[in-house]
ZASE-150264 format. One line per 10 residues: number of its first residue (from 1); for each residue x, y, z of C-alpha. Coordinates in nm, 4 decimals. Layout:
// ZASE-150264
NUM) X/Y/Z | ... .
This chain:
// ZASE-150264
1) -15.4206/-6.7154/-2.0868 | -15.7958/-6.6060/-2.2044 | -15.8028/-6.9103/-2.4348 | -15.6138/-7.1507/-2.1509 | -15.9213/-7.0595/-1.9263 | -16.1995/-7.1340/-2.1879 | -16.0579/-7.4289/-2.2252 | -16.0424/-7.4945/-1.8257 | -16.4143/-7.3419/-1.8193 | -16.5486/-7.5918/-2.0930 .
11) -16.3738/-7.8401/-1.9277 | -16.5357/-7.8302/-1.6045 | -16.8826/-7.7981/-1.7841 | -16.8643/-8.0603/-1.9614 | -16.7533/-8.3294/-1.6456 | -17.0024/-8.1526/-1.4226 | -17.3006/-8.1782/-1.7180 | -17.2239/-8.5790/-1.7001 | -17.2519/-8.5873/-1.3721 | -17.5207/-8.4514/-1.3513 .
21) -17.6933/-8.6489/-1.6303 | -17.5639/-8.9882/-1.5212 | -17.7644/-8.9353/-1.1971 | -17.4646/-8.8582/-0.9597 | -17.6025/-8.5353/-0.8583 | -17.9874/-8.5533/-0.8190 | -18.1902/-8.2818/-0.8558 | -18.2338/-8.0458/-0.5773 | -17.8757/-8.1115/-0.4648 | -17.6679/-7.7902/-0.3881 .
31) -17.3035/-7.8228/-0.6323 | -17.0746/-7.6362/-0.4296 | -16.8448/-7.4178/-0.5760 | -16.5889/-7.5437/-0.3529 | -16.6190/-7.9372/-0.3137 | -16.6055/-7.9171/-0.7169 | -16.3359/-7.6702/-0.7311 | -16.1188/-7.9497/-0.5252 | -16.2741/-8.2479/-0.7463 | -16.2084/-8.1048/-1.0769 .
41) -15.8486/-7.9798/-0.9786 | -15.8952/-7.6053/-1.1310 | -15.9662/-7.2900/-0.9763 | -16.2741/-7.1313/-0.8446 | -16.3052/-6.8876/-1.1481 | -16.3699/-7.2197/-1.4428 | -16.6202/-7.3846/-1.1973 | -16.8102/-7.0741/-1.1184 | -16.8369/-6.9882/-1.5287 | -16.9105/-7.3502/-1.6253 .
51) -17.1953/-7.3980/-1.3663 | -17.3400/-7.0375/-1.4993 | -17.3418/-7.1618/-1.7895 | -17.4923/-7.4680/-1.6799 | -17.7531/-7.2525/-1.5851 | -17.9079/-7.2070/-1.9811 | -17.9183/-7.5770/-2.0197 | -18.1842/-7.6154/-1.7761 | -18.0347/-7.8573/-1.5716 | -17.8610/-7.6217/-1.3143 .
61) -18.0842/-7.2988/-1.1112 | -17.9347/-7.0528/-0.8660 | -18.0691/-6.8669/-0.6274 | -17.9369/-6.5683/-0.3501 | -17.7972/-6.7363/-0.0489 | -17.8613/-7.0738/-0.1497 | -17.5828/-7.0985/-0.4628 | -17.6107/-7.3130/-0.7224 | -17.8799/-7.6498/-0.7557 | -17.9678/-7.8849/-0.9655 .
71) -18.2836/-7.8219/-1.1278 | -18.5939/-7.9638/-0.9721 | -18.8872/-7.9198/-1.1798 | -19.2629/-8.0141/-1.0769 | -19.4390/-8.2437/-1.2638 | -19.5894/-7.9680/-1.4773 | -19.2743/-7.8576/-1.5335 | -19.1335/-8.2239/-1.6343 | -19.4357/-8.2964/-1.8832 | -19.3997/-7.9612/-2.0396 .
81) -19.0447/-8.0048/-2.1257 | -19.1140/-8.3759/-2.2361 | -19.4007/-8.2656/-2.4686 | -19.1791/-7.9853/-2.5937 | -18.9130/-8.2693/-2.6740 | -19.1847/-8.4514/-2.8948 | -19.2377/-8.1320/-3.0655 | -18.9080/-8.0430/-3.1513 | -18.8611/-8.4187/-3.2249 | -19.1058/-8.4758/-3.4583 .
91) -19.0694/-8.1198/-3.6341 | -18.6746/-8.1756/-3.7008 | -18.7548/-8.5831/-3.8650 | -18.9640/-8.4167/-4.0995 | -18.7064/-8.1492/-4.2200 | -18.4362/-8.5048/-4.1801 | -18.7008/-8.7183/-4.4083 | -18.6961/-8.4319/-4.6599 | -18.3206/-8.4029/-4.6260 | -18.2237/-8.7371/-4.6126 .
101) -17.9816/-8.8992/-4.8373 | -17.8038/-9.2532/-4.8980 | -17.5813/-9.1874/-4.5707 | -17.8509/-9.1038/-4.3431 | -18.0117/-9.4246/-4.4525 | -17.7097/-9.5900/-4.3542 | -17.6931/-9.4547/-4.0470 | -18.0223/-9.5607/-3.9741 | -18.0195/-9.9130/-4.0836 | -17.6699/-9.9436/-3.8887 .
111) -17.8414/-9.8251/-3.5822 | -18.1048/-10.0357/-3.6284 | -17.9345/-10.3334/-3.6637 | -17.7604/-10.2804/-3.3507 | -18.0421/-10.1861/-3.1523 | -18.2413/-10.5081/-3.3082 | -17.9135/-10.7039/-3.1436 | -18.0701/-10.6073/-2.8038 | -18.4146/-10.5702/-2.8160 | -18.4915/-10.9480/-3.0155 .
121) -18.5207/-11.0645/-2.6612 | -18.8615/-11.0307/-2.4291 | -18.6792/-10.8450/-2.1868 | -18.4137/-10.5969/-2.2639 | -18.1103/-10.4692/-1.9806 | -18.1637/-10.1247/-1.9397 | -17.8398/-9.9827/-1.9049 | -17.6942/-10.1293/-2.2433 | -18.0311/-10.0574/-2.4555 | -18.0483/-9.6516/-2.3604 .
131) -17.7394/-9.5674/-2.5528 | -17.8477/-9.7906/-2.8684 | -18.1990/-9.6534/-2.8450 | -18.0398/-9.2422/-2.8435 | -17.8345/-9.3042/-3.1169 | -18.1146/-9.4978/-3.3119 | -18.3482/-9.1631/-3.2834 | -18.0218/-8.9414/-3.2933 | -17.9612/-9.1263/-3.6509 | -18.3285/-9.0386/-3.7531 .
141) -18.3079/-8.6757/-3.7284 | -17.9427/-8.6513/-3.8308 | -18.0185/-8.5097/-4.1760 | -18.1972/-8.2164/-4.0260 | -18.0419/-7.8917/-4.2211 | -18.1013/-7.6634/-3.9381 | -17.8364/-7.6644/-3.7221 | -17.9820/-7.4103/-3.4567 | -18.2851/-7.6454/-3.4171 | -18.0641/-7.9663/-3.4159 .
151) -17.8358/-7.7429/-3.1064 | -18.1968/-7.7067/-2.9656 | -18.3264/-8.0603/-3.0415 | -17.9627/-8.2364/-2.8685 | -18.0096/-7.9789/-2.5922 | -18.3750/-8.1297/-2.5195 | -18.2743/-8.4900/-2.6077 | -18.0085/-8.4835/-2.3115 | -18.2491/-8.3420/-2.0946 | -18.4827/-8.6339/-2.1949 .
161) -18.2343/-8.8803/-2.1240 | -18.1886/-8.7584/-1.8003 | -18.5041/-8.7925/-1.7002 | -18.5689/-9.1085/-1.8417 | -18.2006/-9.2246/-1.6747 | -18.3100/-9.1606/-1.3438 | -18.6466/-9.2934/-1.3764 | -18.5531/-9.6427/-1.4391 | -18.2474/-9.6199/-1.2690 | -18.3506/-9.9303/-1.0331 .
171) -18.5084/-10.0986/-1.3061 | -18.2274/-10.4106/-1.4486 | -18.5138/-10.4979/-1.7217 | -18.7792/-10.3462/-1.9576 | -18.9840/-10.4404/-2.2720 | -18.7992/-10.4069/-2.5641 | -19.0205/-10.2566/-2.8888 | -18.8177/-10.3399/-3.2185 | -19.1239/-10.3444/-3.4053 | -19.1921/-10.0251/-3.3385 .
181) -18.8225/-9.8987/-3.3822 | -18.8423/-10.0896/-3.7462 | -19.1635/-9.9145/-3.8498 | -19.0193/-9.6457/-3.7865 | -18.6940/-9.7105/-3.9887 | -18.8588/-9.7662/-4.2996 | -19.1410/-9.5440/-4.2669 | -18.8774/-9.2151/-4.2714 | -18.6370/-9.4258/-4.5314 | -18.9673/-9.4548/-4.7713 .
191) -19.0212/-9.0433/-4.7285 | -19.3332/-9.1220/-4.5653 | -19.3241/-8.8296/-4.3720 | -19.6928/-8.8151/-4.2173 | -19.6630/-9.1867/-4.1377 | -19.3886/-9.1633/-3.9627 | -19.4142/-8.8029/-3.7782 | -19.7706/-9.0103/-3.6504 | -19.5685/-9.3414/-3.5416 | -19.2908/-9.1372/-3.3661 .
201) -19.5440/-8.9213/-3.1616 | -19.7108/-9.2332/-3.0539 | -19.4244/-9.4114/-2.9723 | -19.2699/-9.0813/-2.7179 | -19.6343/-8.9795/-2.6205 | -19.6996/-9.3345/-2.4681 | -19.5449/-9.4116/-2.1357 | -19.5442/-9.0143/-2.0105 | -19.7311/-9.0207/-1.7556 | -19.6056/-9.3375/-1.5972 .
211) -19.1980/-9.1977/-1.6683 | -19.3284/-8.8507/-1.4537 | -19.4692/-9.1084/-1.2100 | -19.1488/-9.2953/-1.1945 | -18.9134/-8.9922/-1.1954 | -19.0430/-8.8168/-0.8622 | -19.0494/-9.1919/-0.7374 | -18.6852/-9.2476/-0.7444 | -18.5822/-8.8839/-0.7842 .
């Protein structure tokens, strides 16, 4: 029974993290125990576990008499955590660069490829190039040996998304930069590590302020 309601628990956390991340709830909403309970078809006791534990990831709050939210953070709040994200980013492609072998390469140049299949154009669709553009960066820091900081880096990284998901979520069209993305690429595949820990901070750091600015105008 224990393990039946894990499994229940996870369950629920995992549908109500996506839903949360794909922009159905926005933040400040209130996630009532209740309408979810009936949604997700379980009992009160997996909903109530998953959303505390929804709570560590940052993207859920609770408060006395007002239950459980989605996170709203000021703009401080927002460039802190996005800054943090670089941080984390650009310490775990090092440790990947260092680490990397002939399959992280691979993964790399497959990613690549498929991201180049999109972004070749002036203008790219939005919706189809965020998924190729995660798992391009996802692919860079794949060969980081620390697998508490790559749990912390994926933690951040879906945070990021989020953001970055609901800030261009009425945008159909953006620039694509596979130049960038290629320097990149062969930058961390030629162990340049300083090179490329330079290009990647550039290429997160620019557009901040103007995602923040987006994100609290369409949040």
């Amino acid at each position: 029974m224990a393990e039946e309601k894990q499994t229940l628990s996870t369950s629920c956390f995992e549908t109500i993290k996506s839903a949360i991340l794909s922009g159905e709830f926005l933040p400040g909403e209130r996630l009532a125990c209740e309408q979810l309970k009936e949604r997700l078809g379980v009992g009160m006791s997996p909903v109530r576990e998953a959303l505390a534990k929804l709570t560590a990831t940052e993207l859920v709050t609770f408060q006395e008499h007002k239950g459980y939210q989605v996170k709203k953070m000021n703009a401080q709040e927002l460039k802190d955590n996005i800054l943090s994200f670089i941080e984390i980013e650009s310490l775990a492609l090092g440790l990947a660069i260092d680490a990397g072998d002939d399959d992280w390469e691979g993964s790399i140049v497959s990613a690549l490829h498929r991201l180049q299949k999109i972004e070749c154009g002036k203008k790219v669709d939005f919706s189809s190039w965020a998924p190729l553009n995660a798992a391009f960066h996802n692919a860079l820091v794949s060969a980081c040996p620390l697998k508490a900081l790559s749990r912390i880096r994926g933690e951040f990284h879906l945070r990021h998304q989020w953001v970055v998901r609901l800030a261009f979520q009425s945008v159909n069209e953006l620039e694509g930069n596979f130049k960038e993305h290629r320097q990149l690429a062969e930058l961390a595949m030629a162990k340049k590590s300083d090179q490329a820990i330079s290009l990647l901070r550039t290429h997160m750091t620019d557009g901040v302020d103007e995602l923040i600015e987006r994100f609290y105008g369409t949040s």
